[in-house]
N, CA and C of each residue as an Amber inpcrd file, in Angstrom:
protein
   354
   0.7050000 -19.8190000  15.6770000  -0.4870000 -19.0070000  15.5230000
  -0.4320000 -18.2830000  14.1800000  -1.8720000 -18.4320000  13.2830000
  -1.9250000 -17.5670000  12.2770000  -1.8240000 -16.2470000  12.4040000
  -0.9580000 -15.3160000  11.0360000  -0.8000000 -13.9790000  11.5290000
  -2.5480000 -13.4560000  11.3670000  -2.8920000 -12.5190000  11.8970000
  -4.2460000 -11.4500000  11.8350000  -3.8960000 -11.3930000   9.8990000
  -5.1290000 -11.6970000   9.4810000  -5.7910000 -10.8440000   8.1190000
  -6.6580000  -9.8180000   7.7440000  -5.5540000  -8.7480000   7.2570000
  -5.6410000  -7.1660000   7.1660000  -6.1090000  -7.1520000   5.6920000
  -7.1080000  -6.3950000   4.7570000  -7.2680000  -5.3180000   3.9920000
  -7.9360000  -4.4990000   4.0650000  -7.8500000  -3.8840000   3.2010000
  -8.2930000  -2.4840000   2.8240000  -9.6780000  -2.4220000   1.3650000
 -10.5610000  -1.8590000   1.1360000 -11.1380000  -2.3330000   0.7630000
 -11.4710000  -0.8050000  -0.0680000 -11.3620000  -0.8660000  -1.2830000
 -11.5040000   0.7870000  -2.1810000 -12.5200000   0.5660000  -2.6130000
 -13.7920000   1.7590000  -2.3110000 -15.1470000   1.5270000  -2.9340000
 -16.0610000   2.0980000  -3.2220000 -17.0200000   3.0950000  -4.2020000
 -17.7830000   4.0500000  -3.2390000 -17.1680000   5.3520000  -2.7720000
 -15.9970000   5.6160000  -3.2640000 -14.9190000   6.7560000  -2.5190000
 -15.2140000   6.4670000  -1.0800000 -15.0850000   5.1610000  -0.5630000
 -14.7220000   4.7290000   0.9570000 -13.6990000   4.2410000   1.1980000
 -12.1730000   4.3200000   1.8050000 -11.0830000   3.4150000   2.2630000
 -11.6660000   3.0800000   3.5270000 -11.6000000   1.2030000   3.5360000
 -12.5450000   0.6460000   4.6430000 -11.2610000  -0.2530000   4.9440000
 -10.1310000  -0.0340000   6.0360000  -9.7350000  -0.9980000   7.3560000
 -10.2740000  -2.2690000   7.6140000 -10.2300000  -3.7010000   7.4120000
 -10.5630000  -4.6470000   7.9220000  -9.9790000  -5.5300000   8.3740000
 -10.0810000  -6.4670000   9.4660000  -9.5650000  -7.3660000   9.9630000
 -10.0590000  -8.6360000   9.8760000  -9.7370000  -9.7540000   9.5760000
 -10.6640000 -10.9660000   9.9710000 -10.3540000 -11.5240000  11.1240000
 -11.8100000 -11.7790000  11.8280000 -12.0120000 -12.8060000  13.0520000
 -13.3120000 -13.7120000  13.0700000 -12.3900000 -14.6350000  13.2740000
 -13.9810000 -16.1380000  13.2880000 -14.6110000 -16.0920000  11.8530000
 -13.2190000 -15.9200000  10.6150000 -13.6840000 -15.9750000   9.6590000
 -14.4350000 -15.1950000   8.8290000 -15.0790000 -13.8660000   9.7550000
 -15.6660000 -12.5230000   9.4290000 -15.0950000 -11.4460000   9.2830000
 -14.7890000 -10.6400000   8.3240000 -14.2110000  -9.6940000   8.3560000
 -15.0020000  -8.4790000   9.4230000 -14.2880000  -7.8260000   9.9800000
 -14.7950000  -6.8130000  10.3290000 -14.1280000  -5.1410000   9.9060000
 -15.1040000  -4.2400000   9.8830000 -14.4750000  -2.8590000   9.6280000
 -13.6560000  -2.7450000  10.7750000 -12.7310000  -1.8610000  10.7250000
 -11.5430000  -0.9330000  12.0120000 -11.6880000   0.1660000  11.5670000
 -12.1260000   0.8870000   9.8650000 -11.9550000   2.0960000  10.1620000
 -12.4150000   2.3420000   8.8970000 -13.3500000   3.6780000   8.9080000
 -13.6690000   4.1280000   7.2020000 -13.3060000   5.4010000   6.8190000
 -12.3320000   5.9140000   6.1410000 -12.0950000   7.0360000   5.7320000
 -12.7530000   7.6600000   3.8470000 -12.6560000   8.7180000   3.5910000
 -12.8940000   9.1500000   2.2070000 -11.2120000   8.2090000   1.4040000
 -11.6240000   7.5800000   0.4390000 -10.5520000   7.6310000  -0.3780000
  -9.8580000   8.7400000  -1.0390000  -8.9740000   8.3810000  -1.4290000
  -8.2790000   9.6020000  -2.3220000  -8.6830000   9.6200000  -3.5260000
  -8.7690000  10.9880000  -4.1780000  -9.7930000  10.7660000  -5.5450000
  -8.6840000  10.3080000  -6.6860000  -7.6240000   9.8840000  -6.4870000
  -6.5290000   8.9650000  -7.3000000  -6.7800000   7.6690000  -7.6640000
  -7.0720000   6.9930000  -6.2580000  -7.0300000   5.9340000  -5.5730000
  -8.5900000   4.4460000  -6.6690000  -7.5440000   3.8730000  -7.0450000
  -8.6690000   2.8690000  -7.9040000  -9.4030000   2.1130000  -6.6680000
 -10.8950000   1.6510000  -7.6030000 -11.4470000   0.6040000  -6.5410000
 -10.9790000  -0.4620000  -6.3070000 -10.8480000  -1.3330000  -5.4420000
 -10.0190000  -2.5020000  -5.2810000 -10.2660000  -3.1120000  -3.8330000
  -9.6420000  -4.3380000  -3.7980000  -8.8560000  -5.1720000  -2.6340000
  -8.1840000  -5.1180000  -2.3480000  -7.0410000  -4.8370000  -1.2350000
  -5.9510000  -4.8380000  -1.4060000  -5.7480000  -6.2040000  -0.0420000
  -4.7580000  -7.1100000  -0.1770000  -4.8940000  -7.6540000   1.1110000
  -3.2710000  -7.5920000   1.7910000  -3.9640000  -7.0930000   2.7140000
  -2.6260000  -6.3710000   3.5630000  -1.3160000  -7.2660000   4.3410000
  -2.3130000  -8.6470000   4.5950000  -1.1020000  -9.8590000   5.0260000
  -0.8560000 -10.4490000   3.9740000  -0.6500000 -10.2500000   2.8710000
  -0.1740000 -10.5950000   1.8460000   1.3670000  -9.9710000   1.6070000
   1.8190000  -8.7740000   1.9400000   2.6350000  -7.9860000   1.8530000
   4.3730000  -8.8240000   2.1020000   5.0570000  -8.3900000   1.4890000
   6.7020000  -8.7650000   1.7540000   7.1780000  -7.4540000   1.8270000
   8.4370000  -7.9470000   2.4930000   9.2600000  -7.1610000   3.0350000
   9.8410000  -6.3740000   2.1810000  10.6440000  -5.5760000   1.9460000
  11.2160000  -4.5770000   0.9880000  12.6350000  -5.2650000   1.0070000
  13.2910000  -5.0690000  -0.2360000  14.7290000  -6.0050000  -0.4400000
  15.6260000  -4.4790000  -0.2940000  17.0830000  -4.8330000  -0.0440000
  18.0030000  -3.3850000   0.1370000  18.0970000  -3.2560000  -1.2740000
  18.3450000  -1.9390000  -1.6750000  18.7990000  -1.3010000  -2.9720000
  18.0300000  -2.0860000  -3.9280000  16.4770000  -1.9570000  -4.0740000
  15.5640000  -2.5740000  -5.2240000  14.8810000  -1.0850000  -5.0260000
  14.2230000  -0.4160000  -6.1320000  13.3400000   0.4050000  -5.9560000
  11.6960000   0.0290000  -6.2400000  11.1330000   0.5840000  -5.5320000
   9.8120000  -0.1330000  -5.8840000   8.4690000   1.1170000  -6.2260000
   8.0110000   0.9280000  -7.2450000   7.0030000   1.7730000  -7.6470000
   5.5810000   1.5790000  -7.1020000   5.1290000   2.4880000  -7.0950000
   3.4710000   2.3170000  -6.9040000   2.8930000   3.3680000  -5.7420000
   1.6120000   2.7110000  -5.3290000   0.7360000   3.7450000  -4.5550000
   0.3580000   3.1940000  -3.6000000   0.9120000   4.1900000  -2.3810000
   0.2550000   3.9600000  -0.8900000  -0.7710000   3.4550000  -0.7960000
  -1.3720000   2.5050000  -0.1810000  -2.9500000   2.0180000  -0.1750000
  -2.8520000   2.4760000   1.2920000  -2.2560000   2.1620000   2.0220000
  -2.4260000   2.1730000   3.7090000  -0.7350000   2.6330000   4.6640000
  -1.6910000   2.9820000   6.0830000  -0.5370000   2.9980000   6.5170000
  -1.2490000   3.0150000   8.0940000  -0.3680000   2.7480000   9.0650000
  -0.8810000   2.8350000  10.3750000   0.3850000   3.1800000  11.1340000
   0.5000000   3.1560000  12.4430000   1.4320000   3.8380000  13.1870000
   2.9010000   2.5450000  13.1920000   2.8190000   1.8600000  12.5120000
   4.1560000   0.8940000  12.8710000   4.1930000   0.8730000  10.9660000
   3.8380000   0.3870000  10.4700000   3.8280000   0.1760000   8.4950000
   3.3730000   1.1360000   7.9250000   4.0640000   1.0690000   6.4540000
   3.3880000   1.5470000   5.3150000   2.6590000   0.7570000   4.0430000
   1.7710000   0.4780000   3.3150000   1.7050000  -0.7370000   2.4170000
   1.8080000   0.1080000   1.4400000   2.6240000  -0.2320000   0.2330000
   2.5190000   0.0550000  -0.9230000   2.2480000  -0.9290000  -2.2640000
   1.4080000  -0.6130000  -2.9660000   0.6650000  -1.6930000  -3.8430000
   1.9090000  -1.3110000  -5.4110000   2.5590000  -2.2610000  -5.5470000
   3.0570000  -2.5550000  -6.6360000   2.7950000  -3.1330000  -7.9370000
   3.1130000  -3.1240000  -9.0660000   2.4470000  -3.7890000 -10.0970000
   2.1480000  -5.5050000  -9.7690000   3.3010000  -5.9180000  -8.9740000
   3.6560000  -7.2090000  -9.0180000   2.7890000  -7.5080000  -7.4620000
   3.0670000  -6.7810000  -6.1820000   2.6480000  -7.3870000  -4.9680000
   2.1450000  -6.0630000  -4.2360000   2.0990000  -6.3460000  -2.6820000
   2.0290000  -5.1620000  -1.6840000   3.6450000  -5.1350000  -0.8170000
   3.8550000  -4.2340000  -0.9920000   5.3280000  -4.2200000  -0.1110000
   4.9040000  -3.3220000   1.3300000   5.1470000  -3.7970000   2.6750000
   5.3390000  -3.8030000   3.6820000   6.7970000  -2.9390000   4.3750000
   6.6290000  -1.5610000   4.7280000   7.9060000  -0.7770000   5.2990000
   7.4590000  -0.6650000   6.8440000   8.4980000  -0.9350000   7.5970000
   8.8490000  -0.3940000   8.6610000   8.2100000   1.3190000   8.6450000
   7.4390000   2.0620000   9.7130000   7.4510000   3.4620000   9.6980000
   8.8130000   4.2400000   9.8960000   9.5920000   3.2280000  11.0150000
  11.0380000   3.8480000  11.1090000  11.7530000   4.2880000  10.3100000
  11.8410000   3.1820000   8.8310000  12.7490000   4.2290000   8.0540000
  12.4040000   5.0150000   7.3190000  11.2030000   5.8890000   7.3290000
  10.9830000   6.8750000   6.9410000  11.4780000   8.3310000   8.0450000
  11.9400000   8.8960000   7.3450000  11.9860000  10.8490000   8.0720000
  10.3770000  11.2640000   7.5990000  10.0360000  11.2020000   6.7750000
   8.7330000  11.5440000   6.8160000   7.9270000  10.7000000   5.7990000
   6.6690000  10.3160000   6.5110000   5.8720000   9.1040000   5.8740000
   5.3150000   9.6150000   4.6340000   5.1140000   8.7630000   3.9690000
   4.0180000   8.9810000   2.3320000   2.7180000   9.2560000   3.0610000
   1.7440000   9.6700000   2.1990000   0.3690000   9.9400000   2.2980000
  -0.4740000   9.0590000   2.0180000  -1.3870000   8.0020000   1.9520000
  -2.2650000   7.3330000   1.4850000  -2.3650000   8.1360000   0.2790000
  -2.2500000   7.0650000  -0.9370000  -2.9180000   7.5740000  -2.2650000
  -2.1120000   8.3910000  -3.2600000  -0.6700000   8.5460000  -2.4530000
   0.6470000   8.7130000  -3.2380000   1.0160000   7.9790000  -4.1600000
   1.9490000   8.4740000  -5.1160000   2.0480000   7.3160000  -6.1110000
   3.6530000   8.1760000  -6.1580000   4.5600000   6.5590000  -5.6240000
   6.1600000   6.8850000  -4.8410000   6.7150000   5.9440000  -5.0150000
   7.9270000   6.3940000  -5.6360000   8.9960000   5.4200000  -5.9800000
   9.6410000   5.5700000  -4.4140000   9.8870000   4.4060000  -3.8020000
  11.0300000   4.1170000  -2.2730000  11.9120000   2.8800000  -2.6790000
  13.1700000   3.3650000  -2.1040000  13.9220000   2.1090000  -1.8470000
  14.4320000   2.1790000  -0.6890000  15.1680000   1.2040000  -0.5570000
  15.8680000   1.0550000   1.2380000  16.7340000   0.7330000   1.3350000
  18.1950000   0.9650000   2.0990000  19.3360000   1.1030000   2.1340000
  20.0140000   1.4270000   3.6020000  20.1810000   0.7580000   3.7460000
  21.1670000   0.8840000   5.2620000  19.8940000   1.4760000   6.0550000
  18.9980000   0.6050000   6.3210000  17.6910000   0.9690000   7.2940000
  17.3080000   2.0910000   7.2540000  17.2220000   2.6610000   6.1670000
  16.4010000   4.2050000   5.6730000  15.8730000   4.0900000   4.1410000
  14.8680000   4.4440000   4.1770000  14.1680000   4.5350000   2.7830000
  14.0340000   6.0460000   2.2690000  14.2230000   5.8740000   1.3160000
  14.0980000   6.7780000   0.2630000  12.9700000   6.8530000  -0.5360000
  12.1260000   8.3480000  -0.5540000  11.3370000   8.4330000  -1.0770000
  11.4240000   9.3670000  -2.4390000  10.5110000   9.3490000  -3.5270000
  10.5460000  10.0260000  -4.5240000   9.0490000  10.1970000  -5.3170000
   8.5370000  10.8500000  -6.0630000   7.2950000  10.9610000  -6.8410000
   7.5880000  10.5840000  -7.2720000   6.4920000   9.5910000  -8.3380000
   6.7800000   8.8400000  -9.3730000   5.3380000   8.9310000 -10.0840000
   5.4560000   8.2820000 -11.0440000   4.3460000   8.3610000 -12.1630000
   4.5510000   7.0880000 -12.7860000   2.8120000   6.7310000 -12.5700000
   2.8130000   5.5030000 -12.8970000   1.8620000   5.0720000 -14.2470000
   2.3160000   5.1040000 -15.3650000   1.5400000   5.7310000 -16.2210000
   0.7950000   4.6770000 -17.2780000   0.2610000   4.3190000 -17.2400000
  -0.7740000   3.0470000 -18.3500000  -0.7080000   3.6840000 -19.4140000
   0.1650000   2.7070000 -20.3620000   0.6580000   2.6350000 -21.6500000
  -0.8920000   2.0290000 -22.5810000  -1.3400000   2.9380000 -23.0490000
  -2.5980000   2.6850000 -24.3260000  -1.9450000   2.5330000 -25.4600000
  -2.2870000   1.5850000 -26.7920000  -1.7710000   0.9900000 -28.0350000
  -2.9700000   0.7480000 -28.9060000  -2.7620000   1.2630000 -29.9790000
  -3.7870000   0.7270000 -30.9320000  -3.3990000  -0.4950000 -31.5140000
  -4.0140000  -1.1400000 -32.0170000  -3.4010000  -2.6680000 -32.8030000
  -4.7970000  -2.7610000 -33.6460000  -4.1250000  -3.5930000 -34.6740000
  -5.4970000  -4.0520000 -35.8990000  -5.2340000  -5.2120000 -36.0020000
């Protein structure tokens, strides 16, 4: 069986929950975005697992009572809620890594490098 296809959908200052069924997405849930938070896609079964002792940068897009998704430069990384002591916020921007089934959290800054060139 195919897994369920999850995103999230940034728009409008709307974070919109979706699921697909019968090929249709449907809403699960609409909250205010965070006024951080870029417009976007994010697609949530897309996500991998977190590797031990890698740190990974970026910003919460989602989270529900079992995961966290965090959108990386490169992918979406997928945490367990367990190894957190206390969860990130949607719209955080957090360096975590993971280590002996506990993650580590930290602020981070994720900062777009501007260059002039001629």
């Amino acid at each position: 069986m195919e897994a369920e296809k999850q995103r999230v959908l940034v728009l409008n200052k709307q974070h919109l929950f979706e699921t697909e069924k019968d090929g249709k997405w449907i809403t699960q849930a609409v909250k205010p975005a965070p006024a951080n938070m870029k417009p976007g896609i994010y697609l949530l079964h897309t996500a991998k697992s977190p590797q031990d002792s890698v740190r990974y940068e970026g910003q919460i897009v989602f989270q529900n009572d079992s995961y966290v998704y965090q959108k990386t430069r490169q992918s979406i990384v997928k945490y367990p809620c367990s190894l957190f002591s206390s969860v990130p916020s949607i719209g955080e921007v957090v360096s975590i890594s993971v280590k002996d089934k506990a993650a580590t959290v930290e602020k981070a800054g994720i900062g777009e490098k501007k260059t002039l060139t001629r």
